[in-house]
Structure formats: structure tokens, C-alpha cells
FIKOLLO-192357 format. One record per residue (C-alpha): residue number from 0; residue in one letter; x, y, z. Coordinates in Angstrom, 3 decimals. Example, Ala and Ser with C-alpha at 12.3 -4.5 7.8 and 13.67 -1.06 7.14 Angstrom:
<pts>
<pt pos="0" code="A" u="12.300" v="-4.500" w="7.800"/>
<pt pos="1" code="S" u="13.670" v="-1.060" w="7.140"/>
</pts>
This chain:
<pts>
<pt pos="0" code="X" u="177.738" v="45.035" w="46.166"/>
<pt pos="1" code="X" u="175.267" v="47.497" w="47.329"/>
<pt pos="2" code="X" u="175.217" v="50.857" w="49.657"/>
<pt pos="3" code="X" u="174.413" v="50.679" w="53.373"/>
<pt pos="4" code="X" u="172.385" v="54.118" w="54.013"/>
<pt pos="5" code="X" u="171.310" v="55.498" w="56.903"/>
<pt pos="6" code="X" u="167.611" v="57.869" w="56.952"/>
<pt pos="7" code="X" u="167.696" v="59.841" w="60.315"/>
<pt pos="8" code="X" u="164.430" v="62.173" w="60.825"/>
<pt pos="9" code="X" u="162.658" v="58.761" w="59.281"/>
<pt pos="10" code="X" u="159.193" v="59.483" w="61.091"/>
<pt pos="11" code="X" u="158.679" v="63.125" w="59.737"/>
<pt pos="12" code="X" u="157.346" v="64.429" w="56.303"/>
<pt pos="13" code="X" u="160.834" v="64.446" w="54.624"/>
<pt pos="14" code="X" u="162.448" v="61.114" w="56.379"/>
<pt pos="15" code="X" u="158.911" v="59.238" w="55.158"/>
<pt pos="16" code="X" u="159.254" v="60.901" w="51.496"/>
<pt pos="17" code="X" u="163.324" v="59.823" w="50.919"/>
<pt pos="18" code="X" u="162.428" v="55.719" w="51.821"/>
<pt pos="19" code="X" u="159.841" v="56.561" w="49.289"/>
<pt pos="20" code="X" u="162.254" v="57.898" w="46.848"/>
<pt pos="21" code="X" u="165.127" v="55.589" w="47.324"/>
<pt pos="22" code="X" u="162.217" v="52.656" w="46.449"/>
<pt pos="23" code="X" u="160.789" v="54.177" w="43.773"/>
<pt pos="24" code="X" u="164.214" v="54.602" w="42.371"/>
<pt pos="25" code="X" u="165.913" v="51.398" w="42.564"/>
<pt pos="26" code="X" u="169.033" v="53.066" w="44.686"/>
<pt pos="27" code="X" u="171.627" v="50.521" w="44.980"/>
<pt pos="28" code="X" u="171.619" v="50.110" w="48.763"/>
<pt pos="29" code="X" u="171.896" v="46.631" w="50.303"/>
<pt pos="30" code="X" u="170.644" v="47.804" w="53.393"/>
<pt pos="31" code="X" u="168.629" v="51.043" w="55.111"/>
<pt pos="32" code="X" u="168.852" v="51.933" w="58.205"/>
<pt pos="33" code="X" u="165.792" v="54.100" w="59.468"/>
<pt pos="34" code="X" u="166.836" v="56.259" w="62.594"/>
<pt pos="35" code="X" u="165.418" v="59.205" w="64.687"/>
<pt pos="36" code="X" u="164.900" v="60.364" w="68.222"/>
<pt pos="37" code="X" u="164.709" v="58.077" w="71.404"/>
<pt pos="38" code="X" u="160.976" v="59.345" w="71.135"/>
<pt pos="39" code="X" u="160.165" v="57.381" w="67.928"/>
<pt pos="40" code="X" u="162.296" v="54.186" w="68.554"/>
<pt pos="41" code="X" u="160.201" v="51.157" w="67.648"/>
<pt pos="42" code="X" u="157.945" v="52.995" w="65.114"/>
<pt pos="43" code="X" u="157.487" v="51.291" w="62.634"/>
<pt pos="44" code="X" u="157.763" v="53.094" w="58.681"/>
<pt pos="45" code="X" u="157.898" v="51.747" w="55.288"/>
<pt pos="46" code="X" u="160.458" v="51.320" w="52.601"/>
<pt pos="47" code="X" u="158.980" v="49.739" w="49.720"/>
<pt pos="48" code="X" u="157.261" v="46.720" w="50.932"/>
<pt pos="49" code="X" u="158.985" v="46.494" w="53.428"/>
<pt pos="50" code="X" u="158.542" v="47.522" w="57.154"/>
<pt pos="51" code="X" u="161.804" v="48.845" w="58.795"/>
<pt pos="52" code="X" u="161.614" v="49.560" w="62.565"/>
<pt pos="53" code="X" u="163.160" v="52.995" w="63.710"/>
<pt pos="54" code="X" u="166.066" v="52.805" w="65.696"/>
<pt pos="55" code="X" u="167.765" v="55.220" w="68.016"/>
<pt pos="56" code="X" u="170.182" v="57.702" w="66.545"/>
<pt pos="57" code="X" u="172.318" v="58.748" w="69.796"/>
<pt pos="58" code="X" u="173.062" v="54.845" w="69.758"/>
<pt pos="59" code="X" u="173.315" v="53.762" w="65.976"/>
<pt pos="60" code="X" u="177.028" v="53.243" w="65.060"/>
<pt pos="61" code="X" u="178.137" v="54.620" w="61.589"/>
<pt pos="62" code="X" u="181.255" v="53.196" w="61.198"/>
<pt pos="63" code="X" u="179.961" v="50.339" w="58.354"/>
<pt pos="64" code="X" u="177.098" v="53.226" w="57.048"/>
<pt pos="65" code="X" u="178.036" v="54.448" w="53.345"/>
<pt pos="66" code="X" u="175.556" v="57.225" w="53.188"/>
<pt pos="67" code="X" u="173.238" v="59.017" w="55.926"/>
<pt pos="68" code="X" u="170.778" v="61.164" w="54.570"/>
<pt pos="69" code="X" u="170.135" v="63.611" w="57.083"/>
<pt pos="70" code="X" u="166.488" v="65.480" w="57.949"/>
<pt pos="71" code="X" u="166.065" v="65.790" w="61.814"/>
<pt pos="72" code="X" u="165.939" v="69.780" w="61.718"/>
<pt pos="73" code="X" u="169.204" v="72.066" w="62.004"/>
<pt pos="74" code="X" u="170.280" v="71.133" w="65.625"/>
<pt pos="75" code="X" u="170.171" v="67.731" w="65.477"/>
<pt pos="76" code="X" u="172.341" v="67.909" w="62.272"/>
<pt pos="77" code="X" u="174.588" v="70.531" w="64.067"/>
<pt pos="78" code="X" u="175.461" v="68.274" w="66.314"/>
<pt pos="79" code="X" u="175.219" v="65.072" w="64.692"/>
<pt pos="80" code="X" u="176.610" v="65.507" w="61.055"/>
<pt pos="81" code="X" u="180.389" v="66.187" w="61.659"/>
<pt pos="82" code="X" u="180.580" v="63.083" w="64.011"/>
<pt pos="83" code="X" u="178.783" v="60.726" w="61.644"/>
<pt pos="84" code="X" u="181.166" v="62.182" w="58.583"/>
<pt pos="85" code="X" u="184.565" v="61.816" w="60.508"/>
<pt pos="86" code="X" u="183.876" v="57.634" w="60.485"/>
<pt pos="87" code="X" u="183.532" v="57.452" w="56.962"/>
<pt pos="88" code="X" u="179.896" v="58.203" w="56.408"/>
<pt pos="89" code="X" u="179.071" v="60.676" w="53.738"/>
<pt pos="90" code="X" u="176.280" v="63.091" w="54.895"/>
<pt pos="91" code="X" u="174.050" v="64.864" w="52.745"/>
<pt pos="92" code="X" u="171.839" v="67.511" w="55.282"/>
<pt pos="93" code="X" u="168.507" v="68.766" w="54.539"/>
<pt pos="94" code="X" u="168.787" v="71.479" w="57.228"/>
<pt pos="95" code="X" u="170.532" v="74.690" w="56.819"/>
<pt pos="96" code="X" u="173.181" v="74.098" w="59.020"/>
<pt pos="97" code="X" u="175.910" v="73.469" w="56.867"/>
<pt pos="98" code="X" u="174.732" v="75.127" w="53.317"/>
<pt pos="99" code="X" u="176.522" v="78.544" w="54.123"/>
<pt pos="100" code="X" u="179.982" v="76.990" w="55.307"/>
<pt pos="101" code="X" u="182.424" v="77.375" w="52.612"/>
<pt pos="102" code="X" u="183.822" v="73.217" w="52.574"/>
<pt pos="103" code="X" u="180.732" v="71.802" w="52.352"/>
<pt pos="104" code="X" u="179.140" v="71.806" w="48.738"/>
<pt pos="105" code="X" u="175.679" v="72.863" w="48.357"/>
<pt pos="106" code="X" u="174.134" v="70.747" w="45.608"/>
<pt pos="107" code="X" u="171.586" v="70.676" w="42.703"/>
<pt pos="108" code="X" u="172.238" v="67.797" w="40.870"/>
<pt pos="109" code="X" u="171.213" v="69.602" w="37.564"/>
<pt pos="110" code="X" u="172.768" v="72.953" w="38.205"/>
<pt pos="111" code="X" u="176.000" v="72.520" w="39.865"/>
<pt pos="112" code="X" u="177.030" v="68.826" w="39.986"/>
<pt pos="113" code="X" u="180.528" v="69.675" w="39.616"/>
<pt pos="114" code="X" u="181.098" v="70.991" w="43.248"/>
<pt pos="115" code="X" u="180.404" v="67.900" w="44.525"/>
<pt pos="116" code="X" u="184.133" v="66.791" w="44.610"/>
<pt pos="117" code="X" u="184.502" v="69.070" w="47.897"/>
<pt pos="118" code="X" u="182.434" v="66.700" w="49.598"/>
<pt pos="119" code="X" u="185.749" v="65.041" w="51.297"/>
<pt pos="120" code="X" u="186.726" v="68.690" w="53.471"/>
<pt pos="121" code="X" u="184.235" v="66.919" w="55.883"/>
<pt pos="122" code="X" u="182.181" v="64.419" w="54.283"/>
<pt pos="123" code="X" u="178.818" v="66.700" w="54.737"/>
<pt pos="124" code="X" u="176.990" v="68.086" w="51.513"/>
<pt pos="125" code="X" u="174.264" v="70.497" w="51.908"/>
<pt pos="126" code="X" u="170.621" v="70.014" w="50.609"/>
<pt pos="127" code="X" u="169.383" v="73.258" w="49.386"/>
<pt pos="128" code="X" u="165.891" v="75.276" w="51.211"/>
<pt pos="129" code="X" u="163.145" v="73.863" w="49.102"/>
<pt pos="130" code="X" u="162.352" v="77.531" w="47.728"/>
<pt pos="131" code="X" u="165.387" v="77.755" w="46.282"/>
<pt pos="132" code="X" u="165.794" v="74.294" w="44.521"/>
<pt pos="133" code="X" u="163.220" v="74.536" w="42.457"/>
<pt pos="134" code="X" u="163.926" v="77.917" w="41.228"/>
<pt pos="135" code="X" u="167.936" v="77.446" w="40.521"/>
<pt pos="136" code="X" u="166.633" v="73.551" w="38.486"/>
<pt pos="137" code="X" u="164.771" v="76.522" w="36.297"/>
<pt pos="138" code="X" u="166.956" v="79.878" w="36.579"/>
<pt pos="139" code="X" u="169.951" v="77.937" w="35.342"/>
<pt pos="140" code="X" u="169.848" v="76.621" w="31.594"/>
<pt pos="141" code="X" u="168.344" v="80.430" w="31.426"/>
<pt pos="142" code="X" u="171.803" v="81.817" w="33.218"/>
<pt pos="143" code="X" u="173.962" v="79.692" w="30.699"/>
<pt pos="144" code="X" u="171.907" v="81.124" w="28.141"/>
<pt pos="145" code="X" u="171.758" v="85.015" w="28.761"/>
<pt pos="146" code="X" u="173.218" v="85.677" w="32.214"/>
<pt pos="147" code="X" u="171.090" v="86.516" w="35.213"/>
<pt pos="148" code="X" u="171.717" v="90.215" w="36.206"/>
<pt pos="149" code="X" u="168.871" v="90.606" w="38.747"/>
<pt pos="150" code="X" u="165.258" v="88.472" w="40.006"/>
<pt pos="151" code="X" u="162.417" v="89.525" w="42.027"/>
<pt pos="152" code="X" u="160.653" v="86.263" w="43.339"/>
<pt pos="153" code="X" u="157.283" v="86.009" w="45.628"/>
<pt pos="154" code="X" u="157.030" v="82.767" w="46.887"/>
<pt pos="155" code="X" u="153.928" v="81.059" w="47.544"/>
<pt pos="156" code="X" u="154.769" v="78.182" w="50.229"/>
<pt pos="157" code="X" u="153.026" v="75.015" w="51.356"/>
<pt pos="158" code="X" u="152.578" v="74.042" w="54.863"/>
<pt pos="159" code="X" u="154.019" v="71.029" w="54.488"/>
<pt pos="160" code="X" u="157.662" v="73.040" w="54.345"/>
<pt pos="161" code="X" u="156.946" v="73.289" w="58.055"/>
<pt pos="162" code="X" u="156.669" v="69.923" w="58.777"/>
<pt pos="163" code="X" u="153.978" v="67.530" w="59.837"/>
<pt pos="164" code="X" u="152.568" v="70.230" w="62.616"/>
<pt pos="165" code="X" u="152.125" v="72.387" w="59.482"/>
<pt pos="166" code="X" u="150.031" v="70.342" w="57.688"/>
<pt pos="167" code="X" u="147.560" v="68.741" w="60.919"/>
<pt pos="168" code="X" u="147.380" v="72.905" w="61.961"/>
<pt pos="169" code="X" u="146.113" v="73.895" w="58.004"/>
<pt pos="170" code="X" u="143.412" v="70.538" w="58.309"/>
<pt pos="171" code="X" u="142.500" v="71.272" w="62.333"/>
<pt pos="172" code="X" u="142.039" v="74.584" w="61.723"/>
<pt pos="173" code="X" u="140.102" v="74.274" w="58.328"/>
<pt pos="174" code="X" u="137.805" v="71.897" w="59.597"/>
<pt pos="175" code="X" u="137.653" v="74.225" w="62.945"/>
<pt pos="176" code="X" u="136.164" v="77.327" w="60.711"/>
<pt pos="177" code="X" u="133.954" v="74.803" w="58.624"/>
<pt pos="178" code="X" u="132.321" v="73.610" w="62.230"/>
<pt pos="179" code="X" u="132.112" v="77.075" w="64.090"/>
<pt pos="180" code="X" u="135.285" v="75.333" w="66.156"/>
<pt pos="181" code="X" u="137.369" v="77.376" w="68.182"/>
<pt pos="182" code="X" u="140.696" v="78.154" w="65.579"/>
<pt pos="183" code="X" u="143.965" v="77.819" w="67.917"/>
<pt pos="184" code="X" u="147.101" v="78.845" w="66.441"/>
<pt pos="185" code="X" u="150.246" v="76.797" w="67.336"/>
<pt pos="186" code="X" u="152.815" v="76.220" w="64.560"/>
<pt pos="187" code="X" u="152.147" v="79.502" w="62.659"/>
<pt pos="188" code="X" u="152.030" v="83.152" w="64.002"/>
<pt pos="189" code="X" u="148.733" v="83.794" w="62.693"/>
<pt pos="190" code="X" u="145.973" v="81.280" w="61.311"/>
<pt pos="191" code="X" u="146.617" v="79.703" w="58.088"/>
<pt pos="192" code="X" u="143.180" v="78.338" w="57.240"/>
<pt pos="193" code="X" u="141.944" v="80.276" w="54.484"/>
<pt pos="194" code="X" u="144.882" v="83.056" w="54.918"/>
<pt pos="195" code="X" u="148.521" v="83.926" w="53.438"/>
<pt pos="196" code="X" u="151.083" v="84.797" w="55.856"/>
<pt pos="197" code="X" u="153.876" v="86.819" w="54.827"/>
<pt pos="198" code="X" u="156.603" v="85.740" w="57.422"/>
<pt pos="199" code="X" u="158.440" v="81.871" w="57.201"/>
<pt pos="200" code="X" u="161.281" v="81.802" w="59.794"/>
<pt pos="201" code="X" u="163.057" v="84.419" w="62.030"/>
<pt pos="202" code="X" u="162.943" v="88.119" w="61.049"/>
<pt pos="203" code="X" u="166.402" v="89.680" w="60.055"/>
<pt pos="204" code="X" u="167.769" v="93.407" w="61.451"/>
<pt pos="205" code="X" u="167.146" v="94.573" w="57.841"/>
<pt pos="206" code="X" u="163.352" v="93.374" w="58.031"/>
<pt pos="207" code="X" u="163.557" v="90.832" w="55.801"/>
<pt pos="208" code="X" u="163.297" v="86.530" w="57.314"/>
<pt pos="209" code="X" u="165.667" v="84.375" w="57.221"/>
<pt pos="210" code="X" u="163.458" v="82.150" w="54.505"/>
<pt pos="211" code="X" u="164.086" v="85.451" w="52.048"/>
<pt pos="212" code="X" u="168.193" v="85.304" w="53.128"/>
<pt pos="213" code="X" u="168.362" v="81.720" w="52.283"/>
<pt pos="214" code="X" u="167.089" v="82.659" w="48.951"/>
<pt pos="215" code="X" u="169.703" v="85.221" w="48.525"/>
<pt pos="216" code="X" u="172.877" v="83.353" w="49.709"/>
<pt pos="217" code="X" u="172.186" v="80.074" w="48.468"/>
<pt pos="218" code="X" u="171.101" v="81.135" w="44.806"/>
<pt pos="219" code="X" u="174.708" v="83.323" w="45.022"/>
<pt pos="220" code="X" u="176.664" v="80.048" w="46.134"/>
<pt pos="221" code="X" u="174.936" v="77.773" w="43.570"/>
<pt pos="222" code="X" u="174.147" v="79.431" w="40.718"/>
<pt pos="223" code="X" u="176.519" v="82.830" w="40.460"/>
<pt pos="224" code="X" u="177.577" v="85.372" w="42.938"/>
<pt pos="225" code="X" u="177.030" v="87.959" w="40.908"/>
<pt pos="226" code="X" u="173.225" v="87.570" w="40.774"/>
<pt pos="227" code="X" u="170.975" v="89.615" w="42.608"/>
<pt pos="228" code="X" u="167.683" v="88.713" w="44.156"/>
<pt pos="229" code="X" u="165.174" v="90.036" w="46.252"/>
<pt pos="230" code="X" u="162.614" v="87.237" w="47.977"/>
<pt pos="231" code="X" u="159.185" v="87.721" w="49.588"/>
<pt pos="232" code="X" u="158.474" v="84.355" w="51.313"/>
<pt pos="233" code="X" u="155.121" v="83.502" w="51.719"/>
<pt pos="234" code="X" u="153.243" v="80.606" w="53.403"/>
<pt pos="235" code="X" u="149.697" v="79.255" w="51.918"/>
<pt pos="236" code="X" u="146.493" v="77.176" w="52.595"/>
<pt pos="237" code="X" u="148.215" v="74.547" w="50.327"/>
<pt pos="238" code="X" u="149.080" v="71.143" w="51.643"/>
<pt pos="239" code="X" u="152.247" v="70.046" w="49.003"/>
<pt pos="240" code="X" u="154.136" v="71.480" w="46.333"/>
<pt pos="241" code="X" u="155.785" v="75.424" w="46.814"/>
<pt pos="242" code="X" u="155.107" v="77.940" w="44.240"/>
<pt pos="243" code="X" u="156.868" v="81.007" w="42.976"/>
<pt pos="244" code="X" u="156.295" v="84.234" w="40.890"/>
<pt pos="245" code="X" u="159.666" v="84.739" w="39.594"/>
<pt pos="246" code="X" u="161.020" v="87.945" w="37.165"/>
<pt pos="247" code="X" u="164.277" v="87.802" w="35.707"/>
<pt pos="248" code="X" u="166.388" v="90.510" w="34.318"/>
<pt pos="249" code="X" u="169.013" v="89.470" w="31.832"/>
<pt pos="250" code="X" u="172.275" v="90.649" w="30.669"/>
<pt pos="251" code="X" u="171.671" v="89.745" w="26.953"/>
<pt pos="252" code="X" u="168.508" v="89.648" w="25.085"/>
<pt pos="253" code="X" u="166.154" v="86.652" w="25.379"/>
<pt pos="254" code="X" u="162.915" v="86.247" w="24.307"/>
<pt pos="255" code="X" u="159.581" v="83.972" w="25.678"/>
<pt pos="256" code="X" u="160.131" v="81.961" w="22.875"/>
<pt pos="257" code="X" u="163.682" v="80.963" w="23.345"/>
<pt pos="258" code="X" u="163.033" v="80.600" w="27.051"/>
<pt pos="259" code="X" u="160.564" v="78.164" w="26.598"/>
<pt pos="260" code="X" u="162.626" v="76.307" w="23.955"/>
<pt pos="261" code="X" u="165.491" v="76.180" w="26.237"/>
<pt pos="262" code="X" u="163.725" v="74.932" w="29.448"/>
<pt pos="263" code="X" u="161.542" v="72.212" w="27.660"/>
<pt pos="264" code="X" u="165.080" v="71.025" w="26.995"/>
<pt pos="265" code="X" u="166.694" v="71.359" w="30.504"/>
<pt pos="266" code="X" u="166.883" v="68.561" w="32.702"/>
<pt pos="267" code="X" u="164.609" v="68.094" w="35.942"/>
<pt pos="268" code="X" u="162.245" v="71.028" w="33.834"/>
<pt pos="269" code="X" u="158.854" v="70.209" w="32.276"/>
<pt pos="270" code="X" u="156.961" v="73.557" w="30.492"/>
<pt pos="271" code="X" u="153.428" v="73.430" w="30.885"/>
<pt pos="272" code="X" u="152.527" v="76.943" w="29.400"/>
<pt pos="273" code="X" u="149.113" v="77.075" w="27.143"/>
<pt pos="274" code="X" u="147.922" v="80.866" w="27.367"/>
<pt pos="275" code="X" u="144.458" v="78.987" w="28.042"/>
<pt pos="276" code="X" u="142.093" v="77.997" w="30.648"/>
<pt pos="277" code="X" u="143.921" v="75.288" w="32.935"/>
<pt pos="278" code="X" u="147.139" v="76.096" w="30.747"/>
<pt pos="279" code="X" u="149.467" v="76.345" w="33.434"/>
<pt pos="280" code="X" u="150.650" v="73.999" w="36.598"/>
<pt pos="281" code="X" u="149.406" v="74.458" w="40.051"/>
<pt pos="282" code="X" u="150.561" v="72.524" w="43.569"/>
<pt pos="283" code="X" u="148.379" v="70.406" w="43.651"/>
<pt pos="284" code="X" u="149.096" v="68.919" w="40.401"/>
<pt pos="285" code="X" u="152.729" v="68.770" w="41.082"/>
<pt pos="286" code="X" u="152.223" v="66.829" w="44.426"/>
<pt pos="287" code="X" u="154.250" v="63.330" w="44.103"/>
<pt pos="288" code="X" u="155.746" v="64.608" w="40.842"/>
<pt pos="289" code="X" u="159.825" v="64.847" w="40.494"/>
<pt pos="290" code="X" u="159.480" v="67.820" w="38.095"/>
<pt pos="291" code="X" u="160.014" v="71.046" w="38.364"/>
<pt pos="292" code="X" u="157.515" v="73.047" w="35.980"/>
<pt pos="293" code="X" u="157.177" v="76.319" w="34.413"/>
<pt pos="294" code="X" u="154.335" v="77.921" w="33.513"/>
<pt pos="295" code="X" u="153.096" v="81.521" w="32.230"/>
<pt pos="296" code="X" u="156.541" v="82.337" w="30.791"/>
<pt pos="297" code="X" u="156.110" v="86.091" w="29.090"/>
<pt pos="298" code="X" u="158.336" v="88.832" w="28.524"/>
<pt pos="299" code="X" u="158.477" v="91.940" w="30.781"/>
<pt pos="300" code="X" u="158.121" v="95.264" w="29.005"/>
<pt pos="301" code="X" u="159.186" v="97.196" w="32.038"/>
<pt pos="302" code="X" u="162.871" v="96.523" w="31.239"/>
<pt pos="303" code="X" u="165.107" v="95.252" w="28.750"/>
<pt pos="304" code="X" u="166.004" v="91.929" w="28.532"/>
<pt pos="305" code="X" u="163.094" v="91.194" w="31.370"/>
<pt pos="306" code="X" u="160.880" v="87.896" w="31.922"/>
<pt pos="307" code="X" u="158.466" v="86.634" w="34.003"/>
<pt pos="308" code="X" u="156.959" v="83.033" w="34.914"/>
<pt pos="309" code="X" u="156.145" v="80.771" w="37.372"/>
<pt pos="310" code="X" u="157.703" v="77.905" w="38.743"/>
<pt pos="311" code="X" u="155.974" v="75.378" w="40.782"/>
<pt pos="312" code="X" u="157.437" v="72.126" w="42.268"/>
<pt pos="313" code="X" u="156.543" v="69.158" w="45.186"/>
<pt pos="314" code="X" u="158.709" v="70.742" w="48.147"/>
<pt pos="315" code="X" u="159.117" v="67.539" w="49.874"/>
<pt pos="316" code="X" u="160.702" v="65.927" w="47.027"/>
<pt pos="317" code="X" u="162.669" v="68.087" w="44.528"/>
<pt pos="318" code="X" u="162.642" v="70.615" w="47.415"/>
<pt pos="319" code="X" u="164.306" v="68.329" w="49.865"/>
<pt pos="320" code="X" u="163.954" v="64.656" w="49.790"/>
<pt pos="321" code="X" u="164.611" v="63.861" w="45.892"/>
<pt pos="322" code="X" u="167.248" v="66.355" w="45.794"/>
<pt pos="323" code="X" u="168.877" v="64.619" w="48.369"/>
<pt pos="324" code="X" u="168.721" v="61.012" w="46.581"/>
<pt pos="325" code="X" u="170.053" v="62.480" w="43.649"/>
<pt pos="326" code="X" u="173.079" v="63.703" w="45.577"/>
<pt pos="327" code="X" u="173.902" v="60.260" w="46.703"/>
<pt pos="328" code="X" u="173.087" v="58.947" w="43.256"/>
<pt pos="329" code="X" u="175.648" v="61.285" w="41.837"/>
<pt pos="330" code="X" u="178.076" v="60.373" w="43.882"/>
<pt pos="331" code="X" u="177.836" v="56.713" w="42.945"/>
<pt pos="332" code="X" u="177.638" v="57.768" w="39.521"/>
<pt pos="333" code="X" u="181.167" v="59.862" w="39.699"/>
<pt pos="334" code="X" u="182.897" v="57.130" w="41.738"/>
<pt pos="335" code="X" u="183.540" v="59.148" w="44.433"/>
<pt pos="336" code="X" u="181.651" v="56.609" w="47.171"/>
<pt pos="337" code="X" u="182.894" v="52.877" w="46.899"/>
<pt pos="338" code="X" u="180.529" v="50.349" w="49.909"/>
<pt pos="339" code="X" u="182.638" v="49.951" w="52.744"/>
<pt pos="340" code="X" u="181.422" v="46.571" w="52.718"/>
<pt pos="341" code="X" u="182.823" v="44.909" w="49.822"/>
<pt pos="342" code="X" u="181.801" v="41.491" w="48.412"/>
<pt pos="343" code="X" u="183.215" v="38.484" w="50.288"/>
</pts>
């Protein structure tokens, strides 16, 4: 007897990606439910081969729903997630409404599976920022091995991670410059077409953005407290796939070598790291991968026990919507889920 899951925020770049997902990977549900706003009800999206028509959230009923995977944006999921888990539905949240409250779990599937058993405070588990996924899948066989003391990470951000208006603004706007168009700048505070802009999210009293803080907090809660971390978050003419300049400062000695060795041998990691032309991943070769890979992985001689790389992965899948199907996947796998509809 299979799952009944709900997908609400099934229009937008994330909702679209996890009826990809749970296709592509044979998820045991009997039955998916694609919901969103009044706005979108009727739209029609695809799961598979099949065709599932949206239908309204504010009048779905959960009470026979397993699963919802949640991506409608931080106020929907405010409002929507703790009313959806108290009938029985488990909730795993792409927003960052809920990662930062201490009884509901904020999962990696291949760095801290364990946590996962809180789920039942209130039947909500957080999906990690898609920055910090991808770096914790790679930080952590290298924390087990030699303990993180301190990283430094520059991000370099697709515009997808702002939604669908992120990526038509990057294309408008590109073909804008290429046509002697007037550029107009909605989504982003400054144009993105053939630019970097330092800023993703609200500005903090202590000048760094929120993007940066998520960083911070959420590598603490996942990985260890202890670590420190400093973030620049930066957004990029790239369609899919975030990358990162990351330097890590160990407790114990650990050299290029045995990094390499241990990541080729971590789960969700693939090392792509010839010191040659094209020897090294870039977005747009990760784009519809599940990986996360590392590239350019060298020791620092600035400090002791120092490394550098670069870690590069598809932010709308291990960043949000693959991460999220492997939550629900590992909570199948641990028994901690049984359908509500059992076999007649």
C-alpha cells in the first residue's frame, strides 16, 4: 500500500522540480496531490506522464494526506504547516520558517539523518537554504574526519534560487542589452544581466543578509555548533545550479589527498578535480544532476590544517526539491510513516 502526498507551491520552480523527482524516483505514493494558490487552480502540471490538475490549498483537506511537501514561500508555510501537521500529515518545508525552531529537525539526509526522530514535536521537518545543503553533503565526511574549527565561504548563486521571476528577469534583461532594449529591474535590486550582486535577502543590523545568517545558523544546527563560518552570498548571471568557494580550517591535520579520498567515498559527493583544462565542475554541468561535486580541492598554506575547494550543486534539486524527497524517503525507510490508508 502506497503514500498519499501532497505538493503545495506545485506551479513554481521547486513544486515543478519535486513531481519530477518523486517520478524519477519511483517514491511509493499511490496518489499526489498537486496544490497551490486560488490563483493557479486548474493549471495543469506534470508528474511523470501524467497530467495532475492543481487544486486549491485553502480548500484541500489533509486528514487522509501521508506526506505534504511544502514550497509556497515562508508565509504560506507559516501559516499553513502547523495546521496540515496537527491532522496527521507529516510536513517537510522548503521555506525557512521552521528551520531555526528548536522541535522541528532540520535535515540532510546524508549528514544528519538521525534527528529525524523529532519529527513527531509537530510533524514539520525543515528543508535546509539551498546554499547550505550542498556545502554540509561536502563539509561533513571532512568534519568526521578532522573536525571543522572555522570556514570562509563566497557563494556564487543562481537566479533560479529566486524563483521563476529570477530566471524570466536574467533572460528579459539579457536579451534587453543584446537588442539595445530598455533593462528594467524588478526582482533584483540592481540588474543581473551580465553582473554579480552581492546582496540575496534582507540586510541584518550587523551588515551582513539574512542569506549569509542562514548559512551560519543552519550549518551550527546541522553539522556542529561549534563551527564557525563567515558567508558572502552572492547572486549570478547563471540560470541553475549554486556555486561556492569554500576554505576550511581544521582541528587536526588533513591533507588534499586524504580529502579527496574521503569525499569520492561520501555519499551524495562526486570529485571531479583534474588540475587541467575543463578539470573541474561548473553549474551548468550540474543542472538536472542529484550530485553534489567538488572540485579544485588544495591545501591552504596560510594556516595549519587549512583547505580550499569548490563545491557546486543543482539548487533546485539537492538544494531544495531532492533534499526534500529524500526526507520523506527516509522516513519510509526508518518506519517512522505507516499510509493512513491501509490495504482493504
Amino acid at each position: 500500500m502506497g503514500f498519499k502526498v501532497a505538493v503545495v507551491g506545485a506551479t513554481g520552480n521547486v513544486g515543478r522540480e519535486m513531481l519530477n523527482i518523486l517520478d524519477e524516483r519511483g517514491f511509493p505514493a499511490d496518489e499526489v496531490v498537486a496544490l497551490a494558490s486560488r490563483r493557479s487552480q486548474g493549471t495543469e502540471v506534470s508528474y511523470g506522464d501524467r497530467t495532475l490538475k492543481v487544486r486549491a490549498l485553502d480548500t484541500y483537506d489533509f486528514s487522509d494526506t501521508d506526506i505534504c511537501i511544502m514550497s509556497a514561500g515562508g508565509n504560506v508555510s507559516k501559516e499553513w504547516s502547523p495546521k496540515i501537521g496537527k491532522q496527521g500529515c507529516v510536513v517537510i518545508d522548503n521555506s525557512s520558517a521552521f528551520r531555526y525552531d528548536p522541535d522541528v529537525p532540520l535535515i540532510v539526509p546524508e549528514v544528519n539523518p538521525d534527528a529525524i526522530a523529532q519529527f513527531s514535536r509537530k510533524n514539520i521537518i525543515a528543508n535546509p537554504n539551498c546554499s547550505t545543503a550542498q556545502m554540509v553533503v561536502a563539509l561533513k565526511p571532512l568534519h568526521d574526519a578532522a573536525t571543522i574549527k572555522r570556514v570562509v565561504v563566497a557563494t556564487y548563486q543562481s537566479v533560479s534560487g529566486a524563483g521563476k521571476e529570477g530566471m524570466d528577469e536574467l533572460f528579459t534583461q539579457t536579451r534587453a542589452v543584446f537588442v539595445a532594449d530598455q533593462v528594467d529591474v524588478k526582482k533584483f535590486t540592481k540588474r543581473i544581466a551580465f553582473n554579480v550582486i552581492p546582496h540575496i535577502d534582507v540586510f541584518l543590523d550587523d551588515g551582513s543578509t539574512k542569506e549569509e545568517w542562514k548559512m551560519v545558523a543552519e550549518t551550527k544546527k546541522m553539522l556542529d555548533p561549534k563551527i564557525k563560518l563567515t558567508a558572502t552570498c552572492v547572486r549570478v548571471p547563471v540560470f541553475i545550479g549554486h556555486s561556492e568557494a569554500v576554505n576550511v580550517e581544521f582541528e587536526k591535520p588533513i591533507s588534499a589527498d586524504e580529502a579527496r579520498e574521503i569525499l569520492r567515498e561520501a555519499p551524495g559527493c562526486l570529485v571531479v578535480d583534474k588540475r587541467e583544462n575543463g578539470g573541474y565542475i561548473t553549474p551548468l554541468e550540474s543542472a538536472g544532476e542529484d550530485a553534489t561535486y567538488i572540485s579544485r580541492i588544495r591545501e591552504d598554506s596560510t594556516i595549519d590544517n587549512g583547505l580550499s575547494m569548490w563545491i557546486v550543486s543543482d539548487n533546485l534539486r539537492k538544494g531544495a526539491a531532492l533534499n526534500a524527497v529524500q526526507i520523506a524517503e527516509l522516513l519510509i525507510e526508518r518506519g517512522l510513516i505507516q499510509p493512513k490508508k491501509k490495504a482493504a
